[in-house]
C-alpha positions as CSV (number, residue, x, y, z in Angstrom):
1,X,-33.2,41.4,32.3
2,X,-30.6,44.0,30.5
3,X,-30.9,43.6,26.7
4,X,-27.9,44.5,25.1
5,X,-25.2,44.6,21.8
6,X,-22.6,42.5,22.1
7,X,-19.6,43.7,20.0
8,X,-17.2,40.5,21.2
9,X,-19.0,37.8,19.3
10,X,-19.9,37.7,15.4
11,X,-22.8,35.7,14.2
12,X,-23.2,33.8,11.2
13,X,-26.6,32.3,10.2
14,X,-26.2,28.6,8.5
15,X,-28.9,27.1,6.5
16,X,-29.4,23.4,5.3
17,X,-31.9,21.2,4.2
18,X,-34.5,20.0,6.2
19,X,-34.6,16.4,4.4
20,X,-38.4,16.1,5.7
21,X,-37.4,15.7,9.7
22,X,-39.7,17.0,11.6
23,X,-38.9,16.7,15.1
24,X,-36.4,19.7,17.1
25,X,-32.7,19.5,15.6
26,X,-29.2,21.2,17.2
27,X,-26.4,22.2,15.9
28,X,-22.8,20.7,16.4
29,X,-20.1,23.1,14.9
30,X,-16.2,21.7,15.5
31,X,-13.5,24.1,14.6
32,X,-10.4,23.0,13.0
33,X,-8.7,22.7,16.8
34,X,-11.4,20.1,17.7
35,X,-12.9,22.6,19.9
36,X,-16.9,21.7,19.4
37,X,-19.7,24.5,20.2
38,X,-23.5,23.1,20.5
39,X,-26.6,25.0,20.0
40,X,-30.0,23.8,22.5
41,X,-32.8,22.0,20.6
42,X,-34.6,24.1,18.4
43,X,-37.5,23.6,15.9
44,X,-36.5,22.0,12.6
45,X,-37.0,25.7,10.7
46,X,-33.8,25.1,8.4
47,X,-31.7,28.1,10.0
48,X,-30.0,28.7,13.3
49,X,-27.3,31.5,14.0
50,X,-24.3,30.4,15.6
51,X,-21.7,32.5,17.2
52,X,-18.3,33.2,16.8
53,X,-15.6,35.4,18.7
54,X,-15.1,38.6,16.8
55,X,-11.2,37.8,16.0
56,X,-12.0,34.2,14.4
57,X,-11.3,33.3,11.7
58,X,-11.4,29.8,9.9
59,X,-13.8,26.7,9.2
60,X,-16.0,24.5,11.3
61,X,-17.7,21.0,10.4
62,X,-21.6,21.6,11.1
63,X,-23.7,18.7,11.5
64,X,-27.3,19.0,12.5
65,X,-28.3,16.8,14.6
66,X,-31.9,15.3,15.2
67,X,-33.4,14.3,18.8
68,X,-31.7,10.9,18.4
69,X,-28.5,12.2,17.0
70,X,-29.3,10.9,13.6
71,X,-27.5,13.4,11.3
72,X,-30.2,15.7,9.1
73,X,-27.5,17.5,7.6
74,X,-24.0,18.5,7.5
75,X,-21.1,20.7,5.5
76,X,-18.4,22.9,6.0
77,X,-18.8,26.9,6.4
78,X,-15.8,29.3,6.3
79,X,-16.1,32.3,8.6
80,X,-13.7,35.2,7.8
């Protein structure tokens, strides 16, 4: 394994509100071209990081999603 910095991406860290679900959530961000990026399943902690190209800039719809794809949460974030 090579552990390394990866200058080509940015990373934003989103937070929302649990709303008392408990089981593992992911994250569905769509960008304003209806191009959709997924995180895996991850423990209902209320944060995730999600990754961008370095150059982007614009908004994305972010739902989190539960293990049925009931909808915990959802908004809009800006990334400049």
């Amino acid at each position: 394994m090579t552990v390394a910095v990866n200058f080509d991406r940015k990373a934003v860290e989103v937070t929302w509100d649990k709303n008392g679900y408990e089981g593992d959530v992911r994250l569905v961000a769509t960008g304003a071209e209806g191009d959709v990026h997924n995180t895996s399943a991850m423990k209902n902690d209320g944060r995730a990081v999600l990754t961008y190209p370095y150059d982007f800039s614009g908004s994305s719809h972010v739902q989190v999603l539960g293990d049925d794809d009931t909808v915990v949460d959802e908004g809009e974030i800006t990334v400049g």
